[in-house]
N, CA, C and O of each residue as an XYZ file, in Angstrom:
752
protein
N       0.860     -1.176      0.000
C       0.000      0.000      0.000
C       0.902      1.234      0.000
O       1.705      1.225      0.934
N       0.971      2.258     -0.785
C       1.446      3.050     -1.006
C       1.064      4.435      0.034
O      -0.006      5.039      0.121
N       2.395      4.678      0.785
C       1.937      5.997      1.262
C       0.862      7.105      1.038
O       0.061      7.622      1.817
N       1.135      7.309     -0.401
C       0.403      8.231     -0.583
C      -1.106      8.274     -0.457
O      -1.699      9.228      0.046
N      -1.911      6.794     -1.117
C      -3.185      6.109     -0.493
C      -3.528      6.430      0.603
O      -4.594      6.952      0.931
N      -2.723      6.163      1.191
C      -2.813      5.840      2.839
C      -3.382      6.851      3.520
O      -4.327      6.803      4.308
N      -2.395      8.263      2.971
C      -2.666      9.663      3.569
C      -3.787      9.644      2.998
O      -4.659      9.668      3.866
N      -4.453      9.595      1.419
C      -5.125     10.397      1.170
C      -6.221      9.658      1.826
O      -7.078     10.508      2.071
N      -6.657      8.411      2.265
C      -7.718      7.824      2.555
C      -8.028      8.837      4.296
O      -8.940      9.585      4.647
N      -6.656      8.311      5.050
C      -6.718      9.081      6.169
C      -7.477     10.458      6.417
O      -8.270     10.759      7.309
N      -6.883     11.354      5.126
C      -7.669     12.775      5.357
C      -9.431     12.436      5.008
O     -10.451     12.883      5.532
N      -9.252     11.610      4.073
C     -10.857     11.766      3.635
C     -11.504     11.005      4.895
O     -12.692     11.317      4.975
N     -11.222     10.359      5.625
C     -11.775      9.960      6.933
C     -12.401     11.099      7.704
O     -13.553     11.464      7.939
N     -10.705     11.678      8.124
C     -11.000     12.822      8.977
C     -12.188     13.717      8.526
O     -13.194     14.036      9.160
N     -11.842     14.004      7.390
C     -13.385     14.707      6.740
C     -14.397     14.194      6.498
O     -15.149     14.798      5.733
N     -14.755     13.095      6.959
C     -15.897     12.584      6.961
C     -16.667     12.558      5.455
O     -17.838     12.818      5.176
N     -15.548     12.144      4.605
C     -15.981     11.787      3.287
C     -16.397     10.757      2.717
O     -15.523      9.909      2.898
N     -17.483     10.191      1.945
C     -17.581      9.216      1.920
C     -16.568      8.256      0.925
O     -16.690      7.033      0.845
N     -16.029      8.675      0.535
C     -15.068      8.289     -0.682
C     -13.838      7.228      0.058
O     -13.067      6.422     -0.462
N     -14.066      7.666      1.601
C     -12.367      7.061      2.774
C     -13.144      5.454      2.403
O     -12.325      4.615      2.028
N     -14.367      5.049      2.462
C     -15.185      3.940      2.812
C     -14.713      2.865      1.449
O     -14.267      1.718      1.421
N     -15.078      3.919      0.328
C     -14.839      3.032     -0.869
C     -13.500      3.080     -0.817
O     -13.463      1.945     -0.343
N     -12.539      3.330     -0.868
C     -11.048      3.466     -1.032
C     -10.733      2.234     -0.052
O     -10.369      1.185     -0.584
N     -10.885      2.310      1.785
C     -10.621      1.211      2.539
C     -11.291      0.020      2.232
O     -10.865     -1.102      2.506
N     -12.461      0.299      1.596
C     -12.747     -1.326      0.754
C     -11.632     -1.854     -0.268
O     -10.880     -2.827     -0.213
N     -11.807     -0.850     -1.215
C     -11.099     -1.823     -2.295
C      -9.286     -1.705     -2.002
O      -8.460     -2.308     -2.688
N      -9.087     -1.169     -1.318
C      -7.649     -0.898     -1.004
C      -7.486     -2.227      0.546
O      -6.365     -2.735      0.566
N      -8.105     -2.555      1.285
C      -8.005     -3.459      2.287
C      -9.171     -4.338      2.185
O      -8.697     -5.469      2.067
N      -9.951     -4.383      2.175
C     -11.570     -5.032      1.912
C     -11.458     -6.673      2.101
O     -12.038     -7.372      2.931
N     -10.466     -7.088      0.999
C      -9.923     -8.355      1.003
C      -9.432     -8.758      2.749
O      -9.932     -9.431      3.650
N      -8.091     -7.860      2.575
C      -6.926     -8.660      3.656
C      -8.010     -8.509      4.800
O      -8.218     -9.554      5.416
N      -8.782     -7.338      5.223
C      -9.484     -6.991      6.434
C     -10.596     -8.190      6.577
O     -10.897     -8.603      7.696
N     -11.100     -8.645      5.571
C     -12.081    -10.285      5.123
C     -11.335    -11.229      5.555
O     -11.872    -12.166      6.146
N      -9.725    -11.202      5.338
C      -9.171    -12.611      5.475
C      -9.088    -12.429      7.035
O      -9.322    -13.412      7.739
N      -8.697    -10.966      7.734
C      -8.710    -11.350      9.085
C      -9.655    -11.619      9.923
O      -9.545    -12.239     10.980
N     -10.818    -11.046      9.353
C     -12.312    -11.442     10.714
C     -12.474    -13.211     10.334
O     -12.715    -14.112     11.137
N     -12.269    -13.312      8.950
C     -12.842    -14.955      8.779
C     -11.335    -15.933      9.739
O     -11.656    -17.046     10.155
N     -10.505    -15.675      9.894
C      -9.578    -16.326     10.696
C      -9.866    -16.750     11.767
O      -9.849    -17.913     12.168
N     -10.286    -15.347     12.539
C     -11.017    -15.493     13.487
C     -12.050    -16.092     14.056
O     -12.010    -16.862     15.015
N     -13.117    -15.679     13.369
C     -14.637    -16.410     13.589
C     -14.704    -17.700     12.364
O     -15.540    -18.562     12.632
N     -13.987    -17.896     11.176
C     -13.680    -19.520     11.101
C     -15.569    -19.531      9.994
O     -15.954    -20.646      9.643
N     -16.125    -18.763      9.756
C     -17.361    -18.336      9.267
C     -17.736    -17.302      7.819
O     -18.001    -16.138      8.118
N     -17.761    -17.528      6.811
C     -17.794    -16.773      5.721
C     -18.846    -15.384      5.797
O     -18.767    -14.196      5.486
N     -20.062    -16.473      6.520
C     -21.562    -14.361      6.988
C     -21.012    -14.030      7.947
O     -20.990    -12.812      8.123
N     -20.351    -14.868      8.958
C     -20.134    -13.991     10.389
C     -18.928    -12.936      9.992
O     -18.803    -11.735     10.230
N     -18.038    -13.940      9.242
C     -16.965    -12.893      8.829
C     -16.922    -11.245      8.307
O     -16.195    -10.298      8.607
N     -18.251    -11.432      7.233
C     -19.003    -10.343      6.241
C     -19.557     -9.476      7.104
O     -19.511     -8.276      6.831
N     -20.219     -9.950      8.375
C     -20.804     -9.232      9.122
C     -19.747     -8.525     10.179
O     -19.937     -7.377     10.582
N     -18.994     -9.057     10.450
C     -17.517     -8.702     11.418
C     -17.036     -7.038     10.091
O     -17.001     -5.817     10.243
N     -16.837     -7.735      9.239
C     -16.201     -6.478      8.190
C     -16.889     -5.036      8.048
O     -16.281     -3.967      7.990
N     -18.360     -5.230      8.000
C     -19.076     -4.723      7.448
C     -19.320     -3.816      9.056
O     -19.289     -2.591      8.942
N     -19.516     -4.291     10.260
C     -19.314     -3.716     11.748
C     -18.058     -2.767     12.113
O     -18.030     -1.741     12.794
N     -17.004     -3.468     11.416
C     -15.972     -3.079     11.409
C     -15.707     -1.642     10.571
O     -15.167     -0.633     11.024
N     -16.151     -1.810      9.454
C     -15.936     -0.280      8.717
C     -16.902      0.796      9.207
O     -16.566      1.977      9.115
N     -18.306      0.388      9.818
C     -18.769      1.271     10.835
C     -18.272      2.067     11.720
O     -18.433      3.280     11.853
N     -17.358      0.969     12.615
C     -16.362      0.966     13.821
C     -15.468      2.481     13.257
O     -15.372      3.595     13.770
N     -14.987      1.977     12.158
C     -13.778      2.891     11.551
C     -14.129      4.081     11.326
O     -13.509      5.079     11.693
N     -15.463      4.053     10.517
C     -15.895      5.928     10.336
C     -16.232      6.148     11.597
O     -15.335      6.917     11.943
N     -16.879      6.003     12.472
C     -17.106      6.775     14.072
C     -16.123      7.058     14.600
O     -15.951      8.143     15.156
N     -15.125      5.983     14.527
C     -13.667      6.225     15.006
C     -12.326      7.217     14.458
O     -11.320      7.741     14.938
N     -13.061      7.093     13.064
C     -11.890      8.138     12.431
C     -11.304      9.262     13.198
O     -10.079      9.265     13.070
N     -11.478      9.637     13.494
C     -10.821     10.578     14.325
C      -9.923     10.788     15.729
O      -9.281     11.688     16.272
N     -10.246      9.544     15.943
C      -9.014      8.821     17.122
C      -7.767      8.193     16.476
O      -6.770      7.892     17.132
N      -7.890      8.007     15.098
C      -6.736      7.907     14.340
C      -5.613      8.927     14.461
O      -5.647     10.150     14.329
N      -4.438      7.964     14.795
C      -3.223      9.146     15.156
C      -2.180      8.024     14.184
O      -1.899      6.973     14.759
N      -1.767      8.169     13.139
C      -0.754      8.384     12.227
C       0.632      8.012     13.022
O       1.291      6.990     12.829
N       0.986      9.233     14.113
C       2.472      8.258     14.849
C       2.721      7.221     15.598
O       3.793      6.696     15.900
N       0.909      6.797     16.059
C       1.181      5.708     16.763
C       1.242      4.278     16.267
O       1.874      3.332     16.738
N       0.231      4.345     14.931
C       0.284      3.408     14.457
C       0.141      3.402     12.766
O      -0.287      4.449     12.280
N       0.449      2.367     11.897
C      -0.310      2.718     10.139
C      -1.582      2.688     10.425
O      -2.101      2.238     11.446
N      -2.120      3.205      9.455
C      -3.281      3.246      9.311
C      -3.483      1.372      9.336
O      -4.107      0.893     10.283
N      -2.864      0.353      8.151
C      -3.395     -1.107      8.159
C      -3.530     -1.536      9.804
O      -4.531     -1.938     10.397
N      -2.107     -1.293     10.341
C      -2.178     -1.724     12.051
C      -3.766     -1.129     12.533
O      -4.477     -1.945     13.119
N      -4.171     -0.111     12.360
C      -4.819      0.406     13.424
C      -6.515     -0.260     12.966
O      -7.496     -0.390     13.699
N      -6.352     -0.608     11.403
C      -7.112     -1.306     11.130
C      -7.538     -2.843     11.250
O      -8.612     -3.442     11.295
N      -6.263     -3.176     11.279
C      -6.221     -4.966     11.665
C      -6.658     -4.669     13.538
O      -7.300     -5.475     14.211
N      -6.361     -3.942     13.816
C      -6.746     -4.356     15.570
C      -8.290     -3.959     15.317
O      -9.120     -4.856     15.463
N      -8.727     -2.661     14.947
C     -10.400     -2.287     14.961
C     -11.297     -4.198     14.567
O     -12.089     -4.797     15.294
N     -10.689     -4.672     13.086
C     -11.438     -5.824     12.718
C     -11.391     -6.962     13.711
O     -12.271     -7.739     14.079
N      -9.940     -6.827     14.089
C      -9.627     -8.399     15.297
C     -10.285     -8.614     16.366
O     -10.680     -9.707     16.771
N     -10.485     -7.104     17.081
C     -11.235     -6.879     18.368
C     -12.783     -7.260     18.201
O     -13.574     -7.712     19.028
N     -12.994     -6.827     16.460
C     -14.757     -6.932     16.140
C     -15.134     -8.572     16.587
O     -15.927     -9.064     17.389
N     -14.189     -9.096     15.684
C     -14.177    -10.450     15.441
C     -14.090    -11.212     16.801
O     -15.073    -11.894     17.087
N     -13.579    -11.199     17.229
C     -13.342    -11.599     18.952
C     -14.912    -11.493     19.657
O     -15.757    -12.235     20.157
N     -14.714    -10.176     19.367
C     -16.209     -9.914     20.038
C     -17.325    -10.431     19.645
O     -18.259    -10.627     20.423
N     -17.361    -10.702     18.440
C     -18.815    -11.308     17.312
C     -18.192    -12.465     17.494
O     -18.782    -13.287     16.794
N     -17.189    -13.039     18.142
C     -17.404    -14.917     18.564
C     -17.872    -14.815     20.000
O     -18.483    -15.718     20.572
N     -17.760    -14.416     20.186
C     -17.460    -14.136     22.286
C     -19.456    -14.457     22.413
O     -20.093    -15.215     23.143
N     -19.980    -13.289     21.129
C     -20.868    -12.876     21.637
C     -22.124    -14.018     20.766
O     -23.297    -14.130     21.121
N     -21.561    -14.660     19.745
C     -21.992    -15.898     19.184
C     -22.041    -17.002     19.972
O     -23.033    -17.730     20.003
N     -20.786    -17.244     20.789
C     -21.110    -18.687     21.553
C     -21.534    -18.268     23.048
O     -21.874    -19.099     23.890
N     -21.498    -17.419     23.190
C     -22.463    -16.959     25.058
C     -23.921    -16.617     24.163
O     -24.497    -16.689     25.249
N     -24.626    -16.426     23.550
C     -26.057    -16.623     22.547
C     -26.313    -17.803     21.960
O     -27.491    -18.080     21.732
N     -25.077    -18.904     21.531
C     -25.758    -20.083     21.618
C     -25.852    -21.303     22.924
O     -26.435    -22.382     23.030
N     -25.097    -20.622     23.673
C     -25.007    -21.378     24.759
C     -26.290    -20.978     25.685
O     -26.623    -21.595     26.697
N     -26.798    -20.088     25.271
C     -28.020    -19.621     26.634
C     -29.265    -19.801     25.778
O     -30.374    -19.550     26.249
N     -29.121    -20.186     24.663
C     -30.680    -20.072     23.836
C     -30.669    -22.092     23.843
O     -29.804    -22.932     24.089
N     -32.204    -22.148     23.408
C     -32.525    -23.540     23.479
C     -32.118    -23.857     22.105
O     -32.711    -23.161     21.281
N     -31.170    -24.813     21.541
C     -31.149    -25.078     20.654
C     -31.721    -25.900     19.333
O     -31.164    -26.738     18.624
N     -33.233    -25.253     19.276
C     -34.036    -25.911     18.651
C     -33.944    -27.057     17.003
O     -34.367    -28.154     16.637
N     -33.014    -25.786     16.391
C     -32.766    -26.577     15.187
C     -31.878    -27.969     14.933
O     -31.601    -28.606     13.916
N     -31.519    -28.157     16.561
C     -30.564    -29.470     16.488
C     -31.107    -30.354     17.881
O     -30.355    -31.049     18.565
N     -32.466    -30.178     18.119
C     -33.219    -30.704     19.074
C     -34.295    -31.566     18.522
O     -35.102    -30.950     17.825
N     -34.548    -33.091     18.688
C     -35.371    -33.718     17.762
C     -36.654    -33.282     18.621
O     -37.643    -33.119     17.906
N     -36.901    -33.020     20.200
C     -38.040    -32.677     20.910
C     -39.017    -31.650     19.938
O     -40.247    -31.647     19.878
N     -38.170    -30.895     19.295
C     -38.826    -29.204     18.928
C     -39.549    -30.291     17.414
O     -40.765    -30.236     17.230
N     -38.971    -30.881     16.796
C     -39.446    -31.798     15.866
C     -40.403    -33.050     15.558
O     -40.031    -34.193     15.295
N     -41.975    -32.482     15.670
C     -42.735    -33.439     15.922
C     -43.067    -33.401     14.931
O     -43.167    -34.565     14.543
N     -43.383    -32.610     14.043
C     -44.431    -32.637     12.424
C     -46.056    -32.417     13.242
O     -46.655    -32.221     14.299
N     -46.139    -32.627     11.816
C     -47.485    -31.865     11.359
C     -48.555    -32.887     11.873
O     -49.694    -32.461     12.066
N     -48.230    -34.398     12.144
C     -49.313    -35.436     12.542
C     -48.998    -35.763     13.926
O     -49.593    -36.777     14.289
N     -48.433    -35.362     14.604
C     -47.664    -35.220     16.025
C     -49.109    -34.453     16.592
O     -49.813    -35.086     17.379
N     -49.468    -33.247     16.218
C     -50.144    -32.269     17.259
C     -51.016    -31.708     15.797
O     -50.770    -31.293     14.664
N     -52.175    -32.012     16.686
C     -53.537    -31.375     15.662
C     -53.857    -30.284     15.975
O     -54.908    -30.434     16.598
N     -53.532    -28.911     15.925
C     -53.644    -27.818     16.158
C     -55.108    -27.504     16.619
O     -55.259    -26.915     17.689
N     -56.357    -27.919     15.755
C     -57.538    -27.792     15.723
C     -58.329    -28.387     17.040
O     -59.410    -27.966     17.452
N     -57.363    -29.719     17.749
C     -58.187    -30.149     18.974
C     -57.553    -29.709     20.060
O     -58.050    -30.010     21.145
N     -56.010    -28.700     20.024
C     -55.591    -28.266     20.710
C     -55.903    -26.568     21.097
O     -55.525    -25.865     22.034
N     -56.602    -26.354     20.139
C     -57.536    -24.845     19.934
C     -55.913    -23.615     19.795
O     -55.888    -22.416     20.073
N     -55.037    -24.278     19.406
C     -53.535    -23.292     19.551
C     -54.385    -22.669     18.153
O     -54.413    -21.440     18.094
N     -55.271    -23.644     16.713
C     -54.932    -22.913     15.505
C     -55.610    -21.076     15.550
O     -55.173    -20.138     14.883
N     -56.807    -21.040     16.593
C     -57.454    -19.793     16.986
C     -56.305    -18.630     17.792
O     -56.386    -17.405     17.889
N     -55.560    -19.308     18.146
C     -54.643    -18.360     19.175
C     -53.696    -18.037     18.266
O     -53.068    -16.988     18.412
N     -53.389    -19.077     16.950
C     -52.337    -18.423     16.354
C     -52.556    -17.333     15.460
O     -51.768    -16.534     14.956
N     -53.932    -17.482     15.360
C     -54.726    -16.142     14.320
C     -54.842    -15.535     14.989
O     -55.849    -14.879     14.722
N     -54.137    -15.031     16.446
C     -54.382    -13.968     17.025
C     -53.134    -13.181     17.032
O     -53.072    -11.960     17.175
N     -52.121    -14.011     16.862
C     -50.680    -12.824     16.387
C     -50.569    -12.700     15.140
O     -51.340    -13.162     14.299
N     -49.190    -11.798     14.873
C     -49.198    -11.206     13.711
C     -48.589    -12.431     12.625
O     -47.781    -13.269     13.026
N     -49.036    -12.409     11.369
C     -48.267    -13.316     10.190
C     -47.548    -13.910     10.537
O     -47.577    -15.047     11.006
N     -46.244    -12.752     10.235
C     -45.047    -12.952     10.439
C     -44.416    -14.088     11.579
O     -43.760    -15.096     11.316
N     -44.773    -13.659     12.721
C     -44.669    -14.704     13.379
C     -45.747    -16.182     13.762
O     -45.472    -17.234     14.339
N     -46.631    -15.836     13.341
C     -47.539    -17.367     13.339
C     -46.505    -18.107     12.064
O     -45.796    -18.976     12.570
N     -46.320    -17.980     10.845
C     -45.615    -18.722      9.846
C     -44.573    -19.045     10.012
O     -44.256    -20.007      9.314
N     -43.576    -18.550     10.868
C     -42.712    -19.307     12.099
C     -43.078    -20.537     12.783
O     -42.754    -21.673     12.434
N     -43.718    -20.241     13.694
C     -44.322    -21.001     14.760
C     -44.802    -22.182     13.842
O     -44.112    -23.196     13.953
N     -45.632    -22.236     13.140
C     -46.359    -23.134     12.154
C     -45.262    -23.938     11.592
O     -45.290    -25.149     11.809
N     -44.167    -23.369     10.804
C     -43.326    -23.932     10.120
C     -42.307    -24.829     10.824
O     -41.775    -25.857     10.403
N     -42.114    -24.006     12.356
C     -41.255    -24.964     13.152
C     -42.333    -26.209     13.464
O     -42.253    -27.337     12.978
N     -43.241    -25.789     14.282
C     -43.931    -26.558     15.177
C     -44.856    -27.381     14.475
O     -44.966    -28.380     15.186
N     -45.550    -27.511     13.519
C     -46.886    -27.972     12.945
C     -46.106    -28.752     11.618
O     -46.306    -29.951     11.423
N     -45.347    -28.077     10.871
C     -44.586    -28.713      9.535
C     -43.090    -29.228      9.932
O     -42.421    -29.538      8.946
N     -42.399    -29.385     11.277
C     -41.798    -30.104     11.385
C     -40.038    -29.516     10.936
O     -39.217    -30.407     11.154
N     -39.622    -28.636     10.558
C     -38.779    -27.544     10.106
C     -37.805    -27.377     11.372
O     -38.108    -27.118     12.537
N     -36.255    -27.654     10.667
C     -35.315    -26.756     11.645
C     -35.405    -25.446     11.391
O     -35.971    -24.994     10.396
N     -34.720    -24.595     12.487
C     -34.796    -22.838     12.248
C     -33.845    -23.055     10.882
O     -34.549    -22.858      9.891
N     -32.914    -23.288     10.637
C     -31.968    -23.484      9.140
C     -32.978    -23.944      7.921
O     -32.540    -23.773      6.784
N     -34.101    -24.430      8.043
C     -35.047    -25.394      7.023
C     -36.060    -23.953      7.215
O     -36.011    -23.167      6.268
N     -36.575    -23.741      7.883
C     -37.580    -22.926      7.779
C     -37.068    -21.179      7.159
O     -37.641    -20.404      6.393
N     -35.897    -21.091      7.829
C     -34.982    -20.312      6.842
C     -34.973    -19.985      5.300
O     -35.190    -18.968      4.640
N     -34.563    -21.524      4.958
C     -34.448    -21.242      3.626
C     -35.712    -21.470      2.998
O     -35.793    -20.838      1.945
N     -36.674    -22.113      3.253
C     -38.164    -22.017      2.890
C     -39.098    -20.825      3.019
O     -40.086    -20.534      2.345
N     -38.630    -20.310      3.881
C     -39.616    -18.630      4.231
C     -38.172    -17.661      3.301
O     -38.387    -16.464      3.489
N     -37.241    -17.803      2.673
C     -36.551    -17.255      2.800
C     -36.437    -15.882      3.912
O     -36.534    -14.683      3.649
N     -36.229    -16.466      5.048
C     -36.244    -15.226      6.027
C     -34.566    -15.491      6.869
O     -34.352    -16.561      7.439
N     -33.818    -14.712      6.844
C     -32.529    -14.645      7.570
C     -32.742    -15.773      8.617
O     -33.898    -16.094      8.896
N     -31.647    -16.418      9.235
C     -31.732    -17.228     10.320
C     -31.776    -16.636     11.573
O     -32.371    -17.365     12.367
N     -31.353    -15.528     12.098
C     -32.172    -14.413     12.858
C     -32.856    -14.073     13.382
O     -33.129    -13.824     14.556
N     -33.419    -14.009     11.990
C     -34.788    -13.778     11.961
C     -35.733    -14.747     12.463
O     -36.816    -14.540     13.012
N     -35.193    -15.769     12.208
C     -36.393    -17.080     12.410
C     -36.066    -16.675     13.867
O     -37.042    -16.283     14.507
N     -35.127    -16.692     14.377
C     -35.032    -16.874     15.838
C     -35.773    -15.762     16.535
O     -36.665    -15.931     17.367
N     -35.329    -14.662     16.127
C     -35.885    -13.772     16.886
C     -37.829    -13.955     17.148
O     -38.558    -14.017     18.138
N     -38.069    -13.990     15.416
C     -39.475    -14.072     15.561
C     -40.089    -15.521     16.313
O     -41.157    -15.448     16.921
N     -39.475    -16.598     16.243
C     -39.442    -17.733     17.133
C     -39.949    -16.903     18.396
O     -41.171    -16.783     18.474
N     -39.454    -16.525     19.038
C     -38.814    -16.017     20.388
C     -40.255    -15.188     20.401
O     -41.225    -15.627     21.019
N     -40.294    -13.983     19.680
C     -41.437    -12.932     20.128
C     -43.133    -14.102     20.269
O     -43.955    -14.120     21.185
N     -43.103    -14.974     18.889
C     -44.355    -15.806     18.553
C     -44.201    -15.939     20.090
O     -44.893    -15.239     20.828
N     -43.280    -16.850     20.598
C     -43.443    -18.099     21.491
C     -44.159    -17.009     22.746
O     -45.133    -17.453     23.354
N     -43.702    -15.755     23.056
C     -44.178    -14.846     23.674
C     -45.316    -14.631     23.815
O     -46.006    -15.005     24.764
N     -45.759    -13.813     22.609
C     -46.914    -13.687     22.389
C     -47.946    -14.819     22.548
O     -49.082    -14.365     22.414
N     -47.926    -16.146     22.790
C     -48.591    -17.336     23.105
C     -48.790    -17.309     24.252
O     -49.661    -17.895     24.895
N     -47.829    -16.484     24.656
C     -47.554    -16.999     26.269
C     -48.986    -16.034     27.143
O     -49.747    -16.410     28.034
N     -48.905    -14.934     26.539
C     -49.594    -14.020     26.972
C     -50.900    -14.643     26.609
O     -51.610    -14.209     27.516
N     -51.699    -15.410     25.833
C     -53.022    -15.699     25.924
C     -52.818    -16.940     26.695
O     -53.618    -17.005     27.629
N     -51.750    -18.280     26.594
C     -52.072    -18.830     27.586
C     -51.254    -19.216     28.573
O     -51.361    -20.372     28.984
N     -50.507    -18.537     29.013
C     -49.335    -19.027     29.970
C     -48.295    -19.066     29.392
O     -48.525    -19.532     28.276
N     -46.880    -18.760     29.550
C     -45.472    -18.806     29.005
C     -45.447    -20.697     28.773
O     -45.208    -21.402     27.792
N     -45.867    -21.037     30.382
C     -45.485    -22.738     30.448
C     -46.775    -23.604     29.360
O     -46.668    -24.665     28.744
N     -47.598    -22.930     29.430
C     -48.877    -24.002     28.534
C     -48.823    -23.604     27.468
O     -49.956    -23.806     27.029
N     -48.234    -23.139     26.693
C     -47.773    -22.561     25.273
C     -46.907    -23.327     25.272
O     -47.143    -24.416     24.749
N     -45.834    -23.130     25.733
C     -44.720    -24.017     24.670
C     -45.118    -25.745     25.022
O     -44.889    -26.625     24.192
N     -45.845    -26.076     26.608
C     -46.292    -27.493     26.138
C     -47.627    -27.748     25.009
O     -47.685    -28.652     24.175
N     -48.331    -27.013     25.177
C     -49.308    -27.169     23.776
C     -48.467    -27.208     22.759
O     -48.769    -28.052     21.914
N     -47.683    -26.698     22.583
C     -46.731    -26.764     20.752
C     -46.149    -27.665     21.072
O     -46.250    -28.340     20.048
N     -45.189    -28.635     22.197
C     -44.663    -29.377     22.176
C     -45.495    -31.087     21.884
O     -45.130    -32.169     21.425
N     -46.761    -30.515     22.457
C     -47.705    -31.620     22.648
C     -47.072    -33.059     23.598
O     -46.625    -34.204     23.527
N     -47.447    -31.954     24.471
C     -46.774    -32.365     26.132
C     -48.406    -32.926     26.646
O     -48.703    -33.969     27.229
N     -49.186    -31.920     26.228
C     -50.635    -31.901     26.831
C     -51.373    -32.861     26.790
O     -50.880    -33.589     25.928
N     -52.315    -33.360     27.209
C     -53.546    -34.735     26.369
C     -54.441    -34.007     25.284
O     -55.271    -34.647     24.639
């Protein structure tokens, strides 16, 4: 990387130009990719580490000091620290969530539990879409969060999150605990 790059990306930082963004892409974009994926060992987590990371960098621009470090140094630590952190904060989130998509319990199908004698199919027309076609897709059609994913095309995330609010929202018409055993078909 050529000095002169370097400076000119630096000033356009400081000035809060948008031009520093495209330049530190295509001028680091790569090597700064090869370091979050080292790290987190993950091609989206990586993308998502990068993409956090050049955030990181424009807010930060201006704590950039030139004698203490290159600009690449000061950039390889902003991505490394991301990356660290987006594992740290990946396996303390899968370690505390129930891991449904690799749980055969959460996997009964659709002839497991008759929605209609369990009266859940009225309660599920009482939340929104979005999350009943979750709930349905895990619980009633038998779907990992990864399967129901790519069938709703909806982020994996997403499934979770809305997982999470549905299972909520159930809870509130019938109990946190008689919701998830009605979907489990725990019940008679």
């Amino acid at each position: 990387m050529s000095t002169l790059i370097e400076r000119h990306i630096v000033s356009l930082l400081a000035e809060k130009d948008d031009k520093a963004i495209s330049l530190l892409y295509e001028n680091y974009g790569d090597t700064l990719f090869g370091v979050a994926f080292k790290v987190v060992k993950d091609e989206d987590l990586a993308q998502d580490v990068l993409q956090e990371s050049f955030i990181k960098i424009w807010k930060k621009a201006d704590s950039y000091d030139a004698s203490k470090a290159k600009l690449f140094t000061w950039l390889f630590r902003i991505v490394r620290n991301t990356a660290i952190d987006k594992l740290r904060s990946v396996n303390n989130k899968s370690d505390k969530e129930i891991q449904i998509d690799v749980s055969d319990v959460y996997n009964v199908g659709v002839k497991a539990i008759n929605p209609e004698h369990l009266d859940i199919q009225e309660s599920l027309d009482k939340i929104e879409d979005k999350y009943r076609v979750v709930l349905e897709a895990l619980f009633f059609e038998g779907m990992t969060q990864q399967e129901a994913s790519d069938e709703l095309d909806i982020p994996l995330g997403t499934i979770k999150s809305r997982l999470k609010i549905g299972l909520r929202e159930l809870g509130k018409i019938y109990g946190t605990t008689m919701a998830l055993l009605l979907l489990l078909n725990l019940l008679p």
